[in-house]
Biopython code that builds the backbone (N, CA, C, O; Angstrom):
import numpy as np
from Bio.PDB.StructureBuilder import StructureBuilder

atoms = [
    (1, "UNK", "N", (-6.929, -1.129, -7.223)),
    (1, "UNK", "CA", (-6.894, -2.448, -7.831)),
    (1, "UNK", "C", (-6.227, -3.415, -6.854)),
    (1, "UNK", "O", (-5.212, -3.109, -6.229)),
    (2, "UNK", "N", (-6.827, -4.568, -6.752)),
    (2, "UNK", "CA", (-6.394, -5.685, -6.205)),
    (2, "UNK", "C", (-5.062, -6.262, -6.105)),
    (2, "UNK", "O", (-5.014, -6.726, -7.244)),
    (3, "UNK", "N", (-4.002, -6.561, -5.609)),
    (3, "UNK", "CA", (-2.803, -7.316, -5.623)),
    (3, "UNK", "C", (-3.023, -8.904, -5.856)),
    (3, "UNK", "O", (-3.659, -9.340, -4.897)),
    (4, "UNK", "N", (-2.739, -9.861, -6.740)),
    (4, "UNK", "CA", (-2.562, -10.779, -6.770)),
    (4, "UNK", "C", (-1.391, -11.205, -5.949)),
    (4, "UNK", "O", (-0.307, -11.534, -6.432)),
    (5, "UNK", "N", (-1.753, -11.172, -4.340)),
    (5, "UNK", "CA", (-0.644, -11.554, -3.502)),
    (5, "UNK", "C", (-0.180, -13.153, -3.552)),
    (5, "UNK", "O", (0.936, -13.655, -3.414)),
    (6, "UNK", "N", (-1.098, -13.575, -3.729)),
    (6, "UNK", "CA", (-0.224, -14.990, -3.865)),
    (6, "UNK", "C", (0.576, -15.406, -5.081)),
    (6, "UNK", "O", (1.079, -16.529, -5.073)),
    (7, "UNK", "N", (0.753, -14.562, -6.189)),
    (7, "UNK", "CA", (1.246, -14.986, -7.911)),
    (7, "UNK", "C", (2.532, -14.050, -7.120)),
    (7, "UNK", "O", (3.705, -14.095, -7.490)),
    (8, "UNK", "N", (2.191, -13.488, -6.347)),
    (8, "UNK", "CA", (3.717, -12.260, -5.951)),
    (8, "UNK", "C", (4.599, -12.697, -5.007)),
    (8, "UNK", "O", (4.299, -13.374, -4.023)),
    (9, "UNK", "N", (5.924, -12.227, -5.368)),
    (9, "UNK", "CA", (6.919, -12.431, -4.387)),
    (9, "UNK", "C", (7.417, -11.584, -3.262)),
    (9, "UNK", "O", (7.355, -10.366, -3.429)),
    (10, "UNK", "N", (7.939, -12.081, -2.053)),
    (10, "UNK", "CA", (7.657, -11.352, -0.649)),
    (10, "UNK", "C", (8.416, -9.641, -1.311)),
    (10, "UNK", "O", (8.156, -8.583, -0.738)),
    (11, "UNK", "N", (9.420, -9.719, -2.679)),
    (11, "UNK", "CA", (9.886, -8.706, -2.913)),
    (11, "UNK", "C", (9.060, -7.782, -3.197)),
    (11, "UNK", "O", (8.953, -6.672, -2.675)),
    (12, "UNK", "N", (8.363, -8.329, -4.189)),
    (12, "UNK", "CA", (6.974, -7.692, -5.287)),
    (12, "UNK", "C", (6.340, -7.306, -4.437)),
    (12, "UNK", "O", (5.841, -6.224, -4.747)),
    (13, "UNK", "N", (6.017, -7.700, -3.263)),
    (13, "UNK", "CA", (4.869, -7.342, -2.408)),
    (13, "UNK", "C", (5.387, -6.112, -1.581)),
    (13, "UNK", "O", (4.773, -5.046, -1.543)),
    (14, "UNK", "N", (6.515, -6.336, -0.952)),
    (14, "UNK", "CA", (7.043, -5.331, -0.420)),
    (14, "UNK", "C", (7.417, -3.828, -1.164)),
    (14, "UNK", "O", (7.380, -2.733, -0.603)),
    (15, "UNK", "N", (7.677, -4.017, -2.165)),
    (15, "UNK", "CA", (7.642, -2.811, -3.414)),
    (15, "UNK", "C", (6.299, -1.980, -3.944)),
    (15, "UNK", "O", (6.206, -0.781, -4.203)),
    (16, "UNK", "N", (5.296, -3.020, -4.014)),
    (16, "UNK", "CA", (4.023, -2.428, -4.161)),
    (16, "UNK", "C", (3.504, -1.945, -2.916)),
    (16, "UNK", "O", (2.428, -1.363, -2.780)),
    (17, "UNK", "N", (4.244, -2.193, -2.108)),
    (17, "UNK", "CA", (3.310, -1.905, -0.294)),
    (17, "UNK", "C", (3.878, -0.350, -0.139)),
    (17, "UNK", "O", (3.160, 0.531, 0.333)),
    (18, "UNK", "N", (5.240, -0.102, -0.584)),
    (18, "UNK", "CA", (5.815, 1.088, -0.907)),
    (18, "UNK", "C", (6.035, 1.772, -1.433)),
    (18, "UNK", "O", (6.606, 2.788, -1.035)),
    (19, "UNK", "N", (5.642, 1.513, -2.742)),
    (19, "UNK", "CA", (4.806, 2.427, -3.601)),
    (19, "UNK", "C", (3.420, 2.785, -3.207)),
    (19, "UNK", "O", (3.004, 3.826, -3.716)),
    (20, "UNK", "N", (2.744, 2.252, -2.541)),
    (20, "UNK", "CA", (1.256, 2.831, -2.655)),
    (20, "UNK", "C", (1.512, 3.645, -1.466)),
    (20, "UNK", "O", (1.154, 4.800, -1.697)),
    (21, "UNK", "N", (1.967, 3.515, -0.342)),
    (21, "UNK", "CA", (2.745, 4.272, 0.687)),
    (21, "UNK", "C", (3.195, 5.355, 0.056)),
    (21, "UNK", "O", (2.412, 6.291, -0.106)),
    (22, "UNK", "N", (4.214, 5.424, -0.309)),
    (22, "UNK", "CA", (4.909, 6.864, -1.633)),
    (22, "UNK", "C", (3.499, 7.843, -1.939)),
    (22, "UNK", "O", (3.347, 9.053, -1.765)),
    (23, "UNK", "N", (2.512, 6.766, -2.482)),
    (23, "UNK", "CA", (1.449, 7.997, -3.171)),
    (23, "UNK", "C", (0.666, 8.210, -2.442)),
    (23, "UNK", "O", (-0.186, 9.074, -2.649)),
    (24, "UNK", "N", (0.700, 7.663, -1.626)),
    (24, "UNK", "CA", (-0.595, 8.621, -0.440)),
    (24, "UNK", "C", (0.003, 9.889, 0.287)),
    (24, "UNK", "O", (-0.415, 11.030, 0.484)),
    (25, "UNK", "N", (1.362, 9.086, 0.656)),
    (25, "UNK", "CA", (2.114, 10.665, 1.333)),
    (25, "UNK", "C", (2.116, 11.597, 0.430)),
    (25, "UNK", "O", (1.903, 12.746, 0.817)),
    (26, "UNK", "N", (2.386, 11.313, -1.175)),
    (26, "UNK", "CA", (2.324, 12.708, -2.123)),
    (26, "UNK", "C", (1.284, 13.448, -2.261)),
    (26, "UNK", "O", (1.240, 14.678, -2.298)),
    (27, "UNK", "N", (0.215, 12.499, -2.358)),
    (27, "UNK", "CA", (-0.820, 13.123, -2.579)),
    (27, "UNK", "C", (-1.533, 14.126, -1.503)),
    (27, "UNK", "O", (-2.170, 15.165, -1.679)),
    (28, "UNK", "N", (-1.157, 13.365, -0.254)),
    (28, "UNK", "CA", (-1.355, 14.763, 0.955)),
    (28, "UNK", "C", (-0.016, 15.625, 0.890)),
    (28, "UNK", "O", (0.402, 16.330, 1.808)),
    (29, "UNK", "N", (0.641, 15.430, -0.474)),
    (29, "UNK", "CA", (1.861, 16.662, -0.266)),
    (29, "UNK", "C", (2.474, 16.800, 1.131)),
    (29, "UNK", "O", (2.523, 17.773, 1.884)),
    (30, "UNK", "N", (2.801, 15.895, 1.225)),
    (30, "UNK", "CA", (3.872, 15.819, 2.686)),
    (30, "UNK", "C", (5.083, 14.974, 2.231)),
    (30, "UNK", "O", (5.274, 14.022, 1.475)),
    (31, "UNK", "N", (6.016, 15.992, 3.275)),
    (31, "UNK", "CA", (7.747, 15.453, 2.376)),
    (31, "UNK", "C", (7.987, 14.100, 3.536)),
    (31, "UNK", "O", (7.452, 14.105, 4.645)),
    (32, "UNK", "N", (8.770, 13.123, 3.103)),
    (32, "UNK", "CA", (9.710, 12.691, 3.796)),
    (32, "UNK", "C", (10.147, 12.968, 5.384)),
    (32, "UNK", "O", (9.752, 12.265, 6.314)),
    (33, "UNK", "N", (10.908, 13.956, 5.507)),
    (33, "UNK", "CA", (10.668, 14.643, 6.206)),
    (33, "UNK", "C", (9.880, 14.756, 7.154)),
    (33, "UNK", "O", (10.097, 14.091, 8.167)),
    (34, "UNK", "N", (8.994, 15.439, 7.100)),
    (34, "UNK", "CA", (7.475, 16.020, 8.050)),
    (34, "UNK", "C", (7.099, 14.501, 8.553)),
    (34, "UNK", "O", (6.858, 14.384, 9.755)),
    (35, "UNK", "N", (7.029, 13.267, 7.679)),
    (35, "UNK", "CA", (6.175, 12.340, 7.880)),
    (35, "UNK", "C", (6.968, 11.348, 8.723)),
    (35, "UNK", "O", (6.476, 10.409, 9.349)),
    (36, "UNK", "N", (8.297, 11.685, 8.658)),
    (36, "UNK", "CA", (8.794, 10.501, 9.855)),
    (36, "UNK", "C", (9.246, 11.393, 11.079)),
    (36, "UNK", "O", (9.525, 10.872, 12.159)),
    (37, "UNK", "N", (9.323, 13.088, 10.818)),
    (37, "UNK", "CA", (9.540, 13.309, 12.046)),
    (37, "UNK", "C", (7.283, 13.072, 12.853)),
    (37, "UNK", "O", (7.046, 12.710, 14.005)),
    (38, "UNK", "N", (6.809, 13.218, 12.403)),
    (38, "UNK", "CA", (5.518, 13.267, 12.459)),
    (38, "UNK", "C", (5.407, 11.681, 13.477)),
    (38, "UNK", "O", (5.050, 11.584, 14.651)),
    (39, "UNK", "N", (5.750, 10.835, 12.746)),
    (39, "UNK", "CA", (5.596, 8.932, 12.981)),
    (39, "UNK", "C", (6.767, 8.861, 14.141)),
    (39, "UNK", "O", (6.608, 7.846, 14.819)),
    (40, "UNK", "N", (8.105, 9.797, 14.641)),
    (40, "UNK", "CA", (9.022, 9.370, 15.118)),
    (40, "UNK", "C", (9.783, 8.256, 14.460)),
    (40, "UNK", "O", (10.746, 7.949, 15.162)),
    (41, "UNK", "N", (9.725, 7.788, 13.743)),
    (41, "UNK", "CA", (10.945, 7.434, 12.659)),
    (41, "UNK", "C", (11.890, 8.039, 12.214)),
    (41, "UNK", "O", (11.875, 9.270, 12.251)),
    (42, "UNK", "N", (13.187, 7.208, 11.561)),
    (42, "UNK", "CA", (14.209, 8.015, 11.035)),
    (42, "UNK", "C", (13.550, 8.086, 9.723)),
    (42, "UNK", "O", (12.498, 7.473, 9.540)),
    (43, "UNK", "N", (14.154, 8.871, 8.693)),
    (43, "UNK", "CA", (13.813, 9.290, 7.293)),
    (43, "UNK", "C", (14.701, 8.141, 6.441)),
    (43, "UNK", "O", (14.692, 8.105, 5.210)),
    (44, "UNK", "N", (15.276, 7.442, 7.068)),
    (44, "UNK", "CA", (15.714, 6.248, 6.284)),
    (44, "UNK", "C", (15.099, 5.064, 6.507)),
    (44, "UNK", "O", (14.938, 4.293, 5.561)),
    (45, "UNK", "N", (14.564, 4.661, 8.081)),
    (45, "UNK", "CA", (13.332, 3.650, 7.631)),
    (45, "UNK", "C", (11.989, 4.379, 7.151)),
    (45, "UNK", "O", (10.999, 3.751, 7.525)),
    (46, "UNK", "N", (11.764, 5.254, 6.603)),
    (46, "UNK", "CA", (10.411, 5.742, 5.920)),
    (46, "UNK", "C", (11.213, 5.594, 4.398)),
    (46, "UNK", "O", (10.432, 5.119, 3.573)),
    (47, "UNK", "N", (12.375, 5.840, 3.905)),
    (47, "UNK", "CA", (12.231, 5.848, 2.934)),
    (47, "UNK", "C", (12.959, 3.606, 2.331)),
    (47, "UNK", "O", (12.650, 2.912, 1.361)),
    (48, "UNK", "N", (13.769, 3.374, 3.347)),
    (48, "UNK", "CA", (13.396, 1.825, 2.970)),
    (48, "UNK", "C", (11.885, 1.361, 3.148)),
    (48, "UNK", "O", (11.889, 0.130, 3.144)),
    (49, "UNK", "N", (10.866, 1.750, 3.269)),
    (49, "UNK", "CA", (9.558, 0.606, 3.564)),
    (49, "UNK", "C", (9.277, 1.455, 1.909)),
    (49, "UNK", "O", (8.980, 0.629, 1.045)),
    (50, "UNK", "N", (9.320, 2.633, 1.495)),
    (50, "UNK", "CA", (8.670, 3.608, 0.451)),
    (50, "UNK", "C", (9.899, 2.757, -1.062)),
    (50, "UNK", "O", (9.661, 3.074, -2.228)),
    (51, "UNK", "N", (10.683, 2.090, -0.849)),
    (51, "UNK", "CA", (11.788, 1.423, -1.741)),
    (51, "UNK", "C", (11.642, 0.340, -1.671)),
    (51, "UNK", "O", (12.291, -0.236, -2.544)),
    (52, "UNK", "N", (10.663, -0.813, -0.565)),
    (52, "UNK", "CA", (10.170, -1.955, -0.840)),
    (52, "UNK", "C", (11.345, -3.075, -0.298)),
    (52, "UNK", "O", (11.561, -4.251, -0.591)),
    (53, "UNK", "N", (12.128, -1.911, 0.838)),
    (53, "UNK", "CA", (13.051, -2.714, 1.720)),
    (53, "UNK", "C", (12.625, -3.005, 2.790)),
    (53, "UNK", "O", (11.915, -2.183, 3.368)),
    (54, "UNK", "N", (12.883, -4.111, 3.325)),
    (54, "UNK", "CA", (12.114, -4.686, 4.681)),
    (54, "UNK", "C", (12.327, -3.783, 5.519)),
    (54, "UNK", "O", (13.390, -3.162, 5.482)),
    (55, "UNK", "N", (10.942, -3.395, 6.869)),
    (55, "UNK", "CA", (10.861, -2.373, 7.955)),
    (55, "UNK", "C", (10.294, -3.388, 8.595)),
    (55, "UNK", "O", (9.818, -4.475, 8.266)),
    (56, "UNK", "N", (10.483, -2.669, 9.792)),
    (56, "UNK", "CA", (9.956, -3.436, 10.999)),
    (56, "UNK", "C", (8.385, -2.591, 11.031)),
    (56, "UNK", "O", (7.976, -1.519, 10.586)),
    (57, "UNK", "N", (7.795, -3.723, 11.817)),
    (57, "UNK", "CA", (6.241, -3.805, 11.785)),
    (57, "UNK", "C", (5.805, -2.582, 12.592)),
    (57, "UNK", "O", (4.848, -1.826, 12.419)),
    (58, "UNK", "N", (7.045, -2.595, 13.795)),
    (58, "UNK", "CA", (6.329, -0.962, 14.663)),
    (58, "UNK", "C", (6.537, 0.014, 13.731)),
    (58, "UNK", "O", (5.579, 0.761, 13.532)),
    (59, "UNK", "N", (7.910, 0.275, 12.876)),
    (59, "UNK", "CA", (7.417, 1.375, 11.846)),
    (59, "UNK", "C", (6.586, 1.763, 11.103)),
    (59, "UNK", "O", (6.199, 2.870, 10.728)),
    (60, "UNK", "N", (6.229, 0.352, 10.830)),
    (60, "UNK", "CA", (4.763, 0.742, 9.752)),
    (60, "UNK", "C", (3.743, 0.867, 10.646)),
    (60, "UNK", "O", (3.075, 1.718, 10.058)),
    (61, "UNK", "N", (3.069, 0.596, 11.774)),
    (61, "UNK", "CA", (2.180, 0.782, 12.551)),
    (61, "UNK", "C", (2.493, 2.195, 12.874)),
    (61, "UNK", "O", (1.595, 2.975, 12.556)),
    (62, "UNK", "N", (3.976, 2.939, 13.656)),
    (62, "UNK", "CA", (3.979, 4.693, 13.491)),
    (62, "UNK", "C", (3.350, 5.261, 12.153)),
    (62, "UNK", "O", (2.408, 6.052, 12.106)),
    (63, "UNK", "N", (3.979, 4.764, 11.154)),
    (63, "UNK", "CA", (3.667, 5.319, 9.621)),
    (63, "UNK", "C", (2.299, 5.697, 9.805)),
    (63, "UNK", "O", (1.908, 6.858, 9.928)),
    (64, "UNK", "N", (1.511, 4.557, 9.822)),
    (64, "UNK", "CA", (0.111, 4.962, 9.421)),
    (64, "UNK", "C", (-0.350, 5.431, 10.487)),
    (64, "UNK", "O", (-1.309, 6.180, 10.301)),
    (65, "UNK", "N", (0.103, 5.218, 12.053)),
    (65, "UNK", "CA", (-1.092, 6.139, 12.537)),
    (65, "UNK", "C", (-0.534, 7.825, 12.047)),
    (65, "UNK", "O", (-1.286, 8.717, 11.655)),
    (66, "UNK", "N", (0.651, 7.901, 12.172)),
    (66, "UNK", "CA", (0.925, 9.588, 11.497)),
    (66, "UNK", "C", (0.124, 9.980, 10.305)),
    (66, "UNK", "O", (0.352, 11.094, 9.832)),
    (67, "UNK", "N", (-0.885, 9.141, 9.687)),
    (67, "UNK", "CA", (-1.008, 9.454, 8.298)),
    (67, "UNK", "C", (-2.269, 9.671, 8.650)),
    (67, "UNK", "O", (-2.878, 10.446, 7.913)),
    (68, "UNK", "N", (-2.940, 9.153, 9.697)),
    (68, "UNK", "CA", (-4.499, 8.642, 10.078)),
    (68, "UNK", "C", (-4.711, 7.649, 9.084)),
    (68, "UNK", "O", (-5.571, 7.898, 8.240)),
    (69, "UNK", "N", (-4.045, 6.483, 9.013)),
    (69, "UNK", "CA", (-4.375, 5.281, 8.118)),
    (69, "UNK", "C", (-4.354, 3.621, 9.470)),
    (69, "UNK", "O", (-4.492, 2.475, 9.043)),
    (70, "UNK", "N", (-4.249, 3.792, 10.296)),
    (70, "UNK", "CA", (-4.006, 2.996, 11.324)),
    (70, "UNK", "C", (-5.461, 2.037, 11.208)),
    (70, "UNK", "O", (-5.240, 0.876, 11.551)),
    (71, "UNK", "N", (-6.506, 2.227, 10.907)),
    (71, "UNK", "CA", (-7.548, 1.598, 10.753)),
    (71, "UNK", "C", (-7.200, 0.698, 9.836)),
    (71, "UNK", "O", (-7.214, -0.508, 10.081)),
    (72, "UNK", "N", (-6.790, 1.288, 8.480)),
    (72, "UNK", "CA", (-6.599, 0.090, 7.620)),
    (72, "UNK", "C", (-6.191, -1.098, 8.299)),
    (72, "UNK", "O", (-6.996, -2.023, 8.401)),
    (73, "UNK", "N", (-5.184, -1.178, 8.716)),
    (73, "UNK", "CA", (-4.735, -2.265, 9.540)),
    (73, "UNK", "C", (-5.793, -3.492, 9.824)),
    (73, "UNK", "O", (-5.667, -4.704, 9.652)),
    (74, "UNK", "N", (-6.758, -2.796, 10.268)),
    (74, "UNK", "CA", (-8.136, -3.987, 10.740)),
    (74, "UNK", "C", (-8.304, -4.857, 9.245)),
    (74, "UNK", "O", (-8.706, -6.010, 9.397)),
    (75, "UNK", "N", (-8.049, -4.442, 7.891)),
    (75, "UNK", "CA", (-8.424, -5.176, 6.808)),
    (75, "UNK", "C", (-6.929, -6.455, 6.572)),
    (75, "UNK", "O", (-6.932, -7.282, 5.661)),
    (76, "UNK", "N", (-5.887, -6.337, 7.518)),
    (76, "UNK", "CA", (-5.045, -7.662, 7.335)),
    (76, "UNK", "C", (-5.417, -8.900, 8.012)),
    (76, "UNK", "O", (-5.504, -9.972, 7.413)),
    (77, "UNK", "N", (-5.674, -8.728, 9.479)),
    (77, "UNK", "CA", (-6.618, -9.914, 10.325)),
    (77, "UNK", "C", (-8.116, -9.150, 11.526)),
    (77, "UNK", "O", (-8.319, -8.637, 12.626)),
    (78, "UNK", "N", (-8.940, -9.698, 9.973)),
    (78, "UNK", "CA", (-10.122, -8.850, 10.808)),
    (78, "UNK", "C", (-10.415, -9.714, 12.288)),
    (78, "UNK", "O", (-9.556, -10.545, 12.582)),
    (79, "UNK", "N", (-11.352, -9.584, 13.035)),
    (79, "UNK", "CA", (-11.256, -10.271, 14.491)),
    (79, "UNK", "C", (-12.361, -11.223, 13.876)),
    (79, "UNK", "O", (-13.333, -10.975, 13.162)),
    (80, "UNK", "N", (-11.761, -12.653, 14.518)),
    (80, "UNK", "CA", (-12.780, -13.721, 14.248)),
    (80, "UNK", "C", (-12.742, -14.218, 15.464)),
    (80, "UNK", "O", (-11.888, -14.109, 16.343)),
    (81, "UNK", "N", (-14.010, -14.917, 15.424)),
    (81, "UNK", "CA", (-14.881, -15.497, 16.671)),
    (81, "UNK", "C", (-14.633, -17.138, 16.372)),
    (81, "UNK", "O", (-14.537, -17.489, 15.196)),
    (82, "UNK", "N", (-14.532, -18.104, 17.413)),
    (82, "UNK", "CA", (-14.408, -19.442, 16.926)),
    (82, "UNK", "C", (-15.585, -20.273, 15.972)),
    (82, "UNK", "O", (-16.714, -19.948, 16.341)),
    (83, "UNK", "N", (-15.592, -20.888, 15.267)),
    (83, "UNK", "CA", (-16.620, -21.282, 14.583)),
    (83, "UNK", "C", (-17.628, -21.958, 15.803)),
    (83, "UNK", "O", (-17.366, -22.056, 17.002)),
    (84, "UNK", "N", (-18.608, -22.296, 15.233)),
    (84, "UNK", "CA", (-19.704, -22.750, 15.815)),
    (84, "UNK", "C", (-19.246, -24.311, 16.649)),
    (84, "UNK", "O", (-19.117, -24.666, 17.820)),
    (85, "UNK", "N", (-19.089, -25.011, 15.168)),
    (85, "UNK", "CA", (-18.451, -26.535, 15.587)),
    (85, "UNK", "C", (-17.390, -26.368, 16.614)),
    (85, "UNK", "O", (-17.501, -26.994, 17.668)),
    (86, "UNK", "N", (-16.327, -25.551, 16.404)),
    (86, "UNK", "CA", (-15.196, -25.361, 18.137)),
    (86, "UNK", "C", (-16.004, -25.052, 18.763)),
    (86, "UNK", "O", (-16.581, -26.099, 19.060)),
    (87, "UNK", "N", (-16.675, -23.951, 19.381)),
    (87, "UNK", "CA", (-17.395, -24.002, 20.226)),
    (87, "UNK", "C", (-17.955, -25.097, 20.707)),
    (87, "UNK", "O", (-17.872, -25.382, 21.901)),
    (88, "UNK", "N", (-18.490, -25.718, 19.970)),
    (88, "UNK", "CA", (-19.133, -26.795, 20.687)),
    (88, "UNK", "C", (-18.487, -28.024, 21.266)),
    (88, "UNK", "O", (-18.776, -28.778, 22.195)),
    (89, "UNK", "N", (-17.358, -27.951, 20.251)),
    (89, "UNK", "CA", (-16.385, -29.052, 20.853)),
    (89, "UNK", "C", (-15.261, -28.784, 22.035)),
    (89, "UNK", "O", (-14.599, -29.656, 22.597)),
    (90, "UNK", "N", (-15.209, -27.295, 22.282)),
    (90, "UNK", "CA", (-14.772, -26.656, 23.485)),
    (90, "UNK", "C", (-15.273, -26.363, 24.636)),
    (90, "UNK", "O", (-14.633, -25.968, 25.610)),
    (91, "UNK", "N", (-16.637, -26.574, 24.561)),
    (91, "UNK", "CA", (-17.827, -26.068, 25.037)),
    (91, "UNK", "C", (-17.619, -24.687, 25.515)),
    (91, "UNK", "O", (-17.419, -24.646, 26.729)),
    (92, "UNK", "N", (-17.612, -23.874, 25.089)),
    (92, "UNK", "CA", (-17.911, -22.522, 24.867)),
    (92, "UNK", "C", (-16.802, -21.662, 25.518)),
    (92, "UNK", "O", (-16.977, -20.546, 26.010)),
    (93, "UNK", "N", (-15.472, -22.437, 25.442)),
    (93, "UNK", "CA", (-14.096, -21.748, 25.744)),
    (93, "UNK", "C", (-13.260, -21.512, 24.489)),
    (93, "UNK", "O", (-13.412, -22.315, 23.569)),
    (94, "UNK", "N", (-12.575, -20.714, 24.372)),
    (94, "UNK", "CA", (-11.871, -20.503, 22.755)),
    (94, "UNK", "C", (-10.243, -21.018, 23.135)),
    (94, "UNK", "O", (-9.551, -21.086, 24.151)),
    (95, "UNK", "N", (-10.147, -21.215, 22.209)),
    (95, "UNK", "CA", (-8.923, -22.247, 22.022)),
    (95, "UNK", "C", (-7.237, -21.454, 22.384)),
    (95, "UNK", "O", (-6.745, -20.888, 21.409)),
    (96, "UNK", "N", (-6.620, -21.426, 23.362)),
    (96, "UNK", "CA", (-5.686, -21.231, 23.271)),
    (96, "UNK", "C", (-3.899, -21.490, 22.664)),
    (96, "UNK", "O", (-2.873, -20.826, 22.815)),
    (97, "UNK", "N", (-4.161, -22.595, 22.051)),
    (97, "UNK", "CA", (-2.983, -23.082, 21.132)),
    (97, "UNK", "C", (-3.548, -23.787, 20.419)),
    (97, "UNK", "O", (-4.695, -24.225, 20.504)),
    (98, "UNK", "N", (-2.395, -24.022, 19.289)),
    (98, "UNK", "CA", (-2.774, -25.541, 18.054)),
    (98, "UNK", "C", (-2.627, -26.730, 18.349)),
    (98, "UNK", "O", (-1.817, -26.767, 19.276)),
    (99, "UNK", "N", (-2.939, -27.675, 18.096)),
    (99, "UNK", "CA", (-2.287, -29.099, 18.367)),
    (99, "UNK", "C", (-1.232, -29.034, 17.083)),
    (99, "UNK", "O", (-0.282, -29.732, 17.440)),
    (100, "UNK", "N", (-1.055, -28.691, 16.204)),
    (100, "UNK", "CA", (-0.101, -28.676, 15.052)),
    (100, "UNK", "C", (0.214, -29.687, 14.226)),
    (100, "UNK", "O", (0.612, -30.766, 14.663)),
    (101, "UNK", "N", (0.082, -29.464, 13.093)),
    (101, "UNK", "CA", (0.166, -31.110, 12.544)),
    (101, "UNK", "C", (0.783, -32.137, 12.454)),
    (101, "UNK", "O", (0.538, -33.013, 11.624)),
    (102, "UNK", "N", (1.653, -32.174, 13.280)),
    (102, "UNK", "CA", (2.532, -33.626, 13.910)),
    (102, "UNK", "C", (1.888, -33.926, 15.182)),
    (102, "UNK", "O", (2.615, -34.436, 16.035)),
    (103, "UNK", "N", (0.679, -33.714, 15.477)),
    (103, "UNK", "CA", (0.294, -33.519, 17.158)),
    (103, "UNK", "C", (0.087, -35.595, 17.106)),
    (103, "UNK", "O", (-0.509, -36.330, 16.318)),
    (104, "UNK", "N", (0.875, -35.860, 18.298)),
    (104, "UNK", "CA", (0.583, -37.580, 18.479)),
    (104, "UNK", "C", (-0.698, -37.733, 19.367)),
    (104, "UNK", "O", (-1.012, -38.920, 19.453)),
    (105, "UNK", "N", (-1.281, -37.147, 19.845)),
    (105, "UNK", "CA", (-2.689, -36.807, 20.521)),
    (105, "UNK", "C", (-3.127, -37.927, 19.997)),
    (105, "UNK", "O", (-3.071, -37.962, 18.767)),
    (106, "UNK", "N", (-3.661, -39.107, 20.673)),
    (106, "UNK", "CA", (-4.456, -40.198, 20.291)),
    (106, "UNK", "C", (-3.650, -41.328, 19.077)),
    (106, "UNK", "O", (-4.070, -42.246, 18.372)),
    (107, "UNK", "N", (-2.761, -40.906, 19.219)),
    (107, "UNK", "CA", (-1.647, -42.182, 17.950)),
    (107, "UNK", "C", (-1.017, -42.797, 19.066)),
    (107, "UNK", "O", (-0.284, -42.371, 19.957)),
    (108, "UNK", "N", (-1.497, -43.919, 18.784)),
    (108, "UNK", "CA", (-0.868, -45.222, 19.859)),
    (108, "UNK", "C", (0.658, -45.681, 18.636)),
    (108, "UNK", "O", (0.518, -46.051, 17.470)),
    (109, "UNK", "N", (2.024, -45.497, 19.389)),
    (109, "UNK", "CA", (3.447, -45.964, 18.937)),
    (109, "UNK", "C", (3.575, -47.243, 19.221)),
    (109, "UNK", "O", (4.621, -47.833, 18.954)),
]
sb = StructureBuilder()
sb.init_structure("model")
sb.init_model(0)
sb.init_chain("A")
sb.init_seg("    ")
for serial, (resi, resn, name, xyz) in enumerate(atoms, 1):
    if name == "N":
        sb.init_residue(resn, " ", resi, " ")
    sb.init_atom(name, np.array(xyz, "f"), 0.0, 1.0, " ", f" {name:<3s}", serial, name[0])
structure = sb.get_structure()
C-alpha cells in the first residue's frame, strides 16, 4: 500500500521506512545481527533506521545492497532526460545549475 507522503511527517515517514525495513529482514528470517555484519554496519545504526531514527544515507544504501534491494533505489529519482522545450532552448546541452528563484538575470535595478 501506498504512503501518503505528503499528509506525513519527516517522523511518520521515517518510522514507516523502518518498519517496512523490519519486515523484509523478518521475513527472510535474518537477525539483526547477520544483516549489519552482512551491510558492514553497526547493529545500532540498523536498528535506529528499523526504530524510525535518522541514519545516514550510506547506511541505508549498505542495508539494501546486503538485502539485494539496492535497485529499489532507482524508484526515488528515476533518471530524467531534459524536456524537449530545454533542449531547445539550450540547444542540445543539459543544464548544469538553476538560476533559482531570486535569479536578477534580465531585472534592470
Amino acid at each position: 500500500m501506498a504512503m501518503d507522503l505528503e499528509s506525513m511527517s519527516d517522523k511518520a515517514i521515517l518510522s514507516e521506512l523502518g518498519n517496512r525495513l523490519q519486515r523484509e529482514r523478518l521475513n527472510r528470517n535474518v537477525t539483526q545481527s547477520e544483516l549489519a555484519a552482512k551491510s558492514g554496519v553497526s547493529v545500532r545504526s540498523l536498528q535506529y533506521l528499523e526504530t524510525g531514527r535518522p541514519c545516514t544515507l550510506a547506511s541505508l544504501i549498505r542495508i539494501l545492497r546486503a538485502m539485494g534491494s539496492l535497485a529499489s533505489l532507482d524508484a526515488f529519482f528515476p533518471e530524467t532526460g531534459p524536456s524537449p522545450v530545454q533542449l531547445a532552448k539550450l540547444k542540445g546541452r543539459e543544464r548544469e545549475r538553476a538560476s533559482g528563484s531570486g535569479s536578477k538575470r534580465g531585472k534592470k535595478e
